[in-house]
C-alpha positions in Angstrom: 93.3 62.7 97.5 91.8 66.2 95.6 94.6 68.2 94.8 92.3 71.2 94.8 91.9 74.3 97.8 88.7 75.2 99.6 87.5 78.5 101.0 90.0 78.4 103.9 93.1 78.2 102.0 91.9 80.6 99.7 90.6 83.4 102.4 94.1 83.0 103.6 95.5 83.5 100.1 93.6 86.5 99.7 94.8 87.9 103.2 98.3 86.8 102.7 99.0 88.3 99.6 97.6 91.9 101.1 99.6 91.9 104.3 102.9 91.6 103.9 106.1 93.6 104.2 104.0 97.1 104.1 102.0 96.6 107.0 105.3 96.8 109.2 106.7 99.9 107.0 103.8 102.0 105.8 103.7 103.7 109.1 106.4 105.2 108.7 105.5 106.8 105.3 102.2 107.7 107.0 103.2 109.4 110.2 103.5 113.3 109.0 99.9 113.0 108.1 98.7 112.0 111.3 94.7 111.7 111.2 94.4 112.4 108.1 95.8 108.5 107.3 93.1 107.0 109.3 90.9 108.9 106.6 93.0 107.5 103.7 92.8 104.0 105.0 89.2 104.1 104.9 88.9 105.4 101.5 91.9 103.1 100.2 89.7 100.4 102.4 86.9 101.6 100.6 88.1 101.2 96.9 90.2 98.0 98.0 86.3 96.2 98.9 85.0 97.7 95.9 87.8 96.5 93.2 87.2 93.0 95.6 83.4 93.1 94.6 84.3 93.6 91.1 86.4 90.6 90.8 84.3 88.4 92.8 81.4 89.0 90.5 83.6 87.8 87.7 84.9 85.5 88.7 82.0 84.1 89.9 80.9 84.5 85.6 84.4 83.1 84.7 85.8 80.7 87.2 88.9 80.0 84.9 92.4 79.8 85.8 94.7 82.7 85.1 93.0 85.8 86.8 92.6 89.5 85.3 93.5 88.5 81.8 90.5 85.8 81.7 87.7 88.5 81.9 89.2 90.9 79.5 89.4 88.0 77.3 85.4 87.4 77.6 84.6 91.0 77.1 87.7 92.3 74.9 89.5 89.8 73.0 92.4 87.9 73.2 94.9 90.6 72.1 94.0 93.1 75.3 93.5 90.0 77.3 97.1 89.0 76.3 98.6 92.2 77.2 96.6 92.5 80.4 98.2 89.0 81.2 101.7 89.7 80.2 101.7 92.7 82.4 100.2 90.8 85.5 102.3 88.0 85.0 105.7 90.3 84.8 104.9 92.6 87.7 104.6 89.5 90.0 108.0 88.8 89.5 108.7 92.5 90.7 106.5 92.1 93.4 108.0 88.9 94.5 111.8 90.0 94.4 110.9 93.0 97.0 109.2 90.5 99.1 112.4 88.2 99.3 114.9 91.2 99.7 112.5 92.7 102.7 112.1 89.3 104.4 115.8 88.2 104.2 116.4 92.3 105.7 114.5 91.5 108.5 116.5 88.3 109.6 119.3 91.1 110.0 119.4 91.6 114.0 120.2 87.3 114.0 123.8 88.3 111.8 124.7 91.3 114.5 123.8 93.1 111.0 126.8 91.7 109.1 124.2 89.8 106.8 125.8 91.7 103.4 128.2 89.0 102.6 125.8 86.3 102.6 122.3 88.3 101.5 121.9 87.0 98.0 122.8 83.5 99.2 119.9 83.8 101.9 117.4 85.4 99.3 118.1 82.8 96.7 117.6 79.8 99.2 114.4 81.3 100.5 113.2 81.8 97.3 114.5 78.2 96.5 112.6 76.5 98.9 109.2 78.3 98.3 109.4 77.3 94.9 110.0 74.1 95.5 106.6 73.9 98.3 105.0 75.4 95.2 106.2 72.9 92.9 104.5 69.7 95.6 100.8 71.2 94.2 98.8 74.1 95.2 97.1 72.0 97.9 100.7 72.2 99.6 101.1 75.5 99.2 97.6 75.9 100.6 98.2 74.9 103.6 101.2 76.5 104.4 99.6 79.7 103.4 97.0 78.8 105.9 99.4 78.3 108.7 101.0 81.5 107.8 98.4 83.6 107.9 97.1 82.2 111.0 99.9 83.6 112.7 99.9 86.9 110.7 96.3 87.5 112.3 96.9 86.4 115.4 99.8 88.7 115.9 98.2 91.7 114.1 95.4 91.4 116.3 97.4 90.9 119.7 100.0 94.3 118.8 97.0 96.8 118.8 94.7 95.4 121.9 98.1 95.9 123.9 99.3 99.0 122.2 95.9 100.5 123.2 97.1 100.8 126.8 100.0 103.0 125.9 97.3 104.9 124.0 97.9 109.1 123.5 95.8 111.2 120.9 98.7 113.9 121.0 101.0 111.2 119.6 98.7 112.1 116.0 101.0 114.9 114.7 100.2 116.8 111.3 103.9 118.0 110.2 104.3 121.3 108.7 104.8 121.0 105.2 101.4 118.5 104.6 99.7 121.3 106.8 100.8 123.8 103.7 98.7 121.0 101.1 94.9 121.7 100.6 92.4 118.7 102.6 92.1 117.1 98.8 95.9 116.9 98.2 96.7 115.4 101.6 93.8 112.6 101.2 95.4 111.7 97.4 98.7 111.7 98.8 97.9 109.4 101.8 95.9 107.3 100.0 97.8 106.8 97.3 100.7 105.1 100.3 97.7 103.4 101.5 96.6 101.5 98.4 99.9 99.4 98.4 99.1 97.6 101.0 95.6 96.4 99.2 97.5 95.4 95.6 97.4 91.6 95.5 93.3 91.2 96.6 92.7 89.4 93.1 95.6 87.1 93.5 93.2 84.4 94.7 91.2 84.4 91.2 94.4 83.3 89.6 94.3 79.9 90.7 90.1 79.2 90.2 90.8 75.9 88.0 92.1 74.6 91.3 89.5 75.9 93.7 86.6 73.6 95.0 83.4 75.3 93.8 85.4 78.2 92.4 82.1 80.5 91.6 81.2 80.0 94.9 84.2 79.9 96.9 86.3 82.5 95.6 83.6 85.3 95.3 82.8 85.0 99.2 86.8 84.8 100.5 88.1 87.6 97.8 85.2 89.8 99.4 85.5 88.7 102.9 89.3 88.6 103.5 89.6 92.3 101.9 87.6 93.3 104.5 89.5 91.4 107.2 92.3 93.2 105.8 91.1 96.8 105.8 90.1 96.1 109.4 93.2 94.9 110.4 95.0 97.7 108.7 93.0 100.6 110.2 93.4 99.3 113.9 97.3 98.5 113.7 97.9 101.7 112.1 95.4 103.7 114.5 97.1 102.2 117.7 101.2 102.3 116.3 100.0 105.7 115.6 98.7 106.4 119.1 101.9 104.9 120.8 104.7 106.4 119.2 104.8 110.1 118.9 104.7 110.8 115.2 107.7 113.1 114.9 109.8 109.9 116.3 107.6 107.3 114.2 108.5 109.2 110.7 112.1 108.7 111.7 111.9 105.3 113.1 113.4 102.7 110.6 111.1 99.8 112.0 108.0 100.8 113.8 106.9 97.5 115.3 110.2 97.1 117.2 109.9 100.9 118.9 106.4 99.9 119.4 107.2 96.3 121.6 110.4 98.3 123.2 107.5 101.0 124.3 105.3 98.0 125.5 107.5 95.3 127.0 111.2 95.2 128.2 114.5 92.6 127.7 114.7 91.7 123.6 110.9 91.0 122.9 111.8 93.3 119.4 113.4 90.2 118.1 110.6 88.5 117.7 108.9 91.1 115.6 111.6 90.4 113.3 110.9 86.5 113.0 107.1 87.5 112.5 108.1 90.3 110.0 110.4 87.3 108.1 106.9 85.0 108.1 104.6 87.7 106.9 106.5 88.2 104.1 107.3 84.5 103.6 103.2 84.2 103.7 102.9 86.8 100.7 106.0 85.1 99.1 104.6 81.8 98.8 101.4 83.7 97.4 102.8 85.4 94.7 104.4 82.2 93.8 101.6 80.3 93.5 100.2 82.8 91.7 102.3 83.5 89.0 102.6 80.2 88.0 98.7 79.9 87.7 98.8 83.2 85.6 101.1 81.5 83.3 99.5 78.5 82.9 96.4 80.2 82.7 97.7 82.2 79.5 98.9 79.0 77.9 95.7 77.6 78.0 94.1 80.0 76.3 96.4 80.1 73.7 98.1 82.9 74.4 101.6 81.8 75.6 103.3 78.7 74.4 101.7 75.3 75.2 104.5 74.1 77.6 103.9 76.3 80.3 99.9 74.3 80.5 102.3 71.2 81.4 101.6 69.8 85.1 103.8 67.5 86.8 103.0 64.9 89.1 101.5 66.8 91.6 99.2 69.0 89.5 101.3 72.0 89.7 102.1 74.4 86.4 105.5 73.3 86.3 107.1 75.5 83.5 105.5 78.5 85.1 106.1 78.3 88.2 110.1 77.5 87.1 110.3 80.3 84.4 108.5 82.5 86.6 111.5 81.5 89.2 114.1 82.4 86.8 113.0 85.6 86.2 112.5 87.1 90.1 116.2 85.0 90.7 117.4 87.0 87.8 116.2 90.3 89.4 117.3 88.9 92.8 121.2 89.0 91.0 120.8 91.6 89.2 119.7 94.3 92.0 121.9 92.7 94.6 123.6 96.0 95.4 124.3 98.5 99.0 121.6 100.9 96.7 118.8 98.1 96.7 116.4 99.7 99.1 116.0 102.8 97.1 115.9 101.3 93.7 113.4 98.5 95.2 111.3 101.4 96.2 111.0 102.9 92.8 110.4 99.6 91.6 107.4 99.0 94.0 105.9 102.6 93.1 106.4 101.7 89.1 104.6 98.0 89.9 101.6 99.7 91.7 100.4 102.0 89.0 100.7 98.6 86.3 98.8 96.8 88.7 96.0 99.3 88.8 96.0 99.1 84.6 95.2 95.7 85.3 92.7 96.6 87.7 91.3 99.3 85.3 90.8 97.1 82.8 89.0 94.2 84.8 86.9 97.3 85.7 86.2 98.3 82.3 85.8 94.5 81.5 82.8 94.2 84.8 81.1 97.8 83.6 80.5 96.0 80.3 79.3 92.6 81.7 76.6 93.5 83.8 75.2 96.6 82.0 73.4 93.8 80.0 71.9 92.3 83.2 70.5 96.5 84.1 71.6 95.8 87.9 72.4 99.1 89.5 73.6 97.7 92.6 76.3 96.5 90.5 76.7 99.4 88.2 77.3 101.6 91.1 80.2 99.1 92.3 81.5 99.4 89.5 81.5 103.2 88.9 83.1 103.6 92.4 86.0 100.9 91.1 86.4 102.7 87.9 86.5 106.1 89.5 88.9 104.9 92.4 91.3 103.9 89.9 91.3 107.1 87.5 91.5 109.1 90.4 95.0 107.2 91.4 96.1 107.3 88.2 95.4 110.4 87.4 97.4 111.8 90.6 100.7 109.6 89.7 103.6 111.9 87.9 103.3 111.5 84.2 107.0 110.5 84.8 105.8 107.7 86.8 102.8 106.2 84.5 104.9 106.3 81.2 107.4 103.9 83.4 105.4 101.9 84.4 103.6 101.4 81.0 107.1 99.8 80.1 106.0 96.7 81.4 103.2 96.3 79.7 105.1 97.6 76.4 107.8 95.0 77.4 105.3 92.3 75.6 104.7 93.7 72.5 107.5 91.9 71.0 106.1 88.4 72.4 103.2 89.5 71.3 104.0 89.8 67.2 106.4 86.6 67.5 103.9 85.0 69.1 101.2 86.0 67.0 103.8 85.3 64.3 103.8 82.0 65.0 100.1 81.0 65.4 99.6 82.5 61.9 102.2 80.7 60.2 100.5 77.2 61.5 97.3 77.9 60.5 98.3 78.7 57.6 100.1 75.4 57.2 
């Protein structure tokens, strides 16, 4: 039996990793703009489909396991390609912790909220047993991503239809203080909360060495599932939006539970928090799978030690996936504290500007790919990704961006051991 994925467990890979703990939260964040998020979700839509075309074409040039850092490599050498990797391959741990703390919070109303003594415990055997479904081979873990998403869908299609018959325009309130902002700053603002909910499209390039027909099939799910996704996020945010009054909604702590309590009676709000738990178990075992490809991905091109390119039995990048494991559990520990939600928020704003170097840079890497082949279909995708992602950048805090270049900085020690190394045995 292939040990490989097709389009269907990819599509839901790319879906998966997009929706996840945000979709349920970001509302929130959103409210005190009012219409002016409906905007932003179109334009973070927008750039999100862009960026999707962007890595769709390259893949579709590079079908190679390991993601981003495999077209910079083409286009700009091995040393940006290793940083570009290292940086990727590091923020997915981030990424991953904030999904397991956010997953295991919404199991909370099950404790009768006295889940502090036993949190860590819970995050660490959720993480356990995803890593282990990763470890069975990524046509495992393709399937259950496929389940998963099915029911992610299914629900975030069902909560809008119904919300649509509480429906009230005046709920769409504009709060003072972003009144005082001119139209531009209230669209970068918005946006920029927007765009979190969109980092992760590429995370189905990562694994291409063990996609059927990768140049085919990836190109065509990474496109269409982005789209699925903006769709889906527009609509659920347009009808939470038109259900719960936005001065309430800004001071709601979970959304989706006002919004079911609005729409049905007796304790159909629990259920909202087992769906909330298996969306972000669905981006959880994504980011898994992923970061273990990304790893072996850099091995095989030389640019991390050969052991992490070792299989086991079922096909599946064993060290990576297991090193990549000790590092979120390590951050797991680490931020186990009563301060976690505010330090994991910081964390998540630091992780989204890396990921849009990494996005930059594939960006950079496209522009100068097909400016040989004079298509300006392309060259205009590519000038909208390129822009999109200076525009964001340049709208982050200075404070922010020199952060969040940490990570990336964080490699430059690997880097000269590494490099180190390799010298030293070809010399010899």
């Amino acid at each position: 039996m292939s040990n490989k994925i097709g389009f269907w467990a990819v599509f839901a890979l790319v879906i998966s990793s997009q929706i996840g703990s945000g979709v349920f939260m970001l509302p929130i964040s959103l409210a005190p703009y009012g219409a002016y998020s409906l905007i932003s979700w179109m334009i973070s839509g927008a750039g999100a489909v862009s960026l999707a075309l962007v890595f769709a074409t390259l893949c579709a040039k590079f079908p190679e396991t390991g993601g981003p850092h495999v077209y910079v490599k083409h286009t700009f050498g091995s040393t940006a390609a290793f940083f570009v990797g290292w940086t990727y391959w590091v923020i997915s741990w981030v990424s991953t912790t904030a999904l397991i703390v956010v997953g295991v919070g919404y199991l909370t109303p099950f404790f009768h909220e006295d889940i502090k003594s036993m949190r860590l415990f819970l995050e660490l055997l959720l993480f356990t047993i995803i890593t282990l479904i990763n470890l069975r081979g990524i046509a495992t873990a393709g399937h259950v991503e496929f389940l998963l998403t099915v029911v992610k869908v299914a629900v975030l299609l069902a909560i809008p239809v119904v919300a649509l018959f509480f429906f009230d325009r005046n709920n769409f309130i504009i709060s003072e203080e972003i009144l005082s902002l001119t139209t531009s700053q209230i669209l970068a603002r918005s946006t920029l909360l927007t765009l979190w909910c969109f980092i992760g499209l590429e995370l189905a390039t990562a694994p291409a060495g063990s996609v059927d027909n990768p140049a085919k099939t990836i190109p065509k799910a990474v496109v269409l599932g982005t789209v699925c996704v903006a769709v889906i996020y527009f609509i659920n945010n347009f009808a939470i939006m038109g259900l719960i009054n936005g001065n309430n909604l800004a001071s709601s702590r979970a959304p989706y539970v006002d919004a079911i309590k609005i729409m049905f009676s007796g304790n159909w709000h629990l259920i909202v928090s087992i769906v909330a738990f298996i969306f972000c178990v669905g981006s959880l075992n994504a980011w898994v799978l992923s970061s273990g490809q990304v790893a072996f991905g850099l091995a095989e091109d030389r640019l991390m030690p050969k052991f992490f390119a070792k299989r086991n039995k079922h096909g599946s990048p064993f060290w990576g996936i297991t090193v990549s494991s000790i590092g979120t559990a390590i951050l797991l520990i680490l931020t186990s504290n009563n301060n976690f939600a505010q330090q994991i928020t910081s964390i998540i704003d630091f992780s989204v500007i890396s990921f849009l170097f990494v996005y930059l840079a594939c960006c950079f890497a496209f522009l100068k790919v097909i400016i040989q082949e004079r298509s300006c279909y392309k060259l205009l995708i590519g000038s909208i990704a390129t822009t999109f992602c200076c525009w964001v950048i340049l709208e982050t805090p200075v404070g922010t961006l020199l952060i969040s270049s940490l990570f990336t900085a964080s490699g430059i020690p690997i880097y000269l051991f590494w490099y180190f190394k390799t010298s030293v045995q070809q010399i010899q």
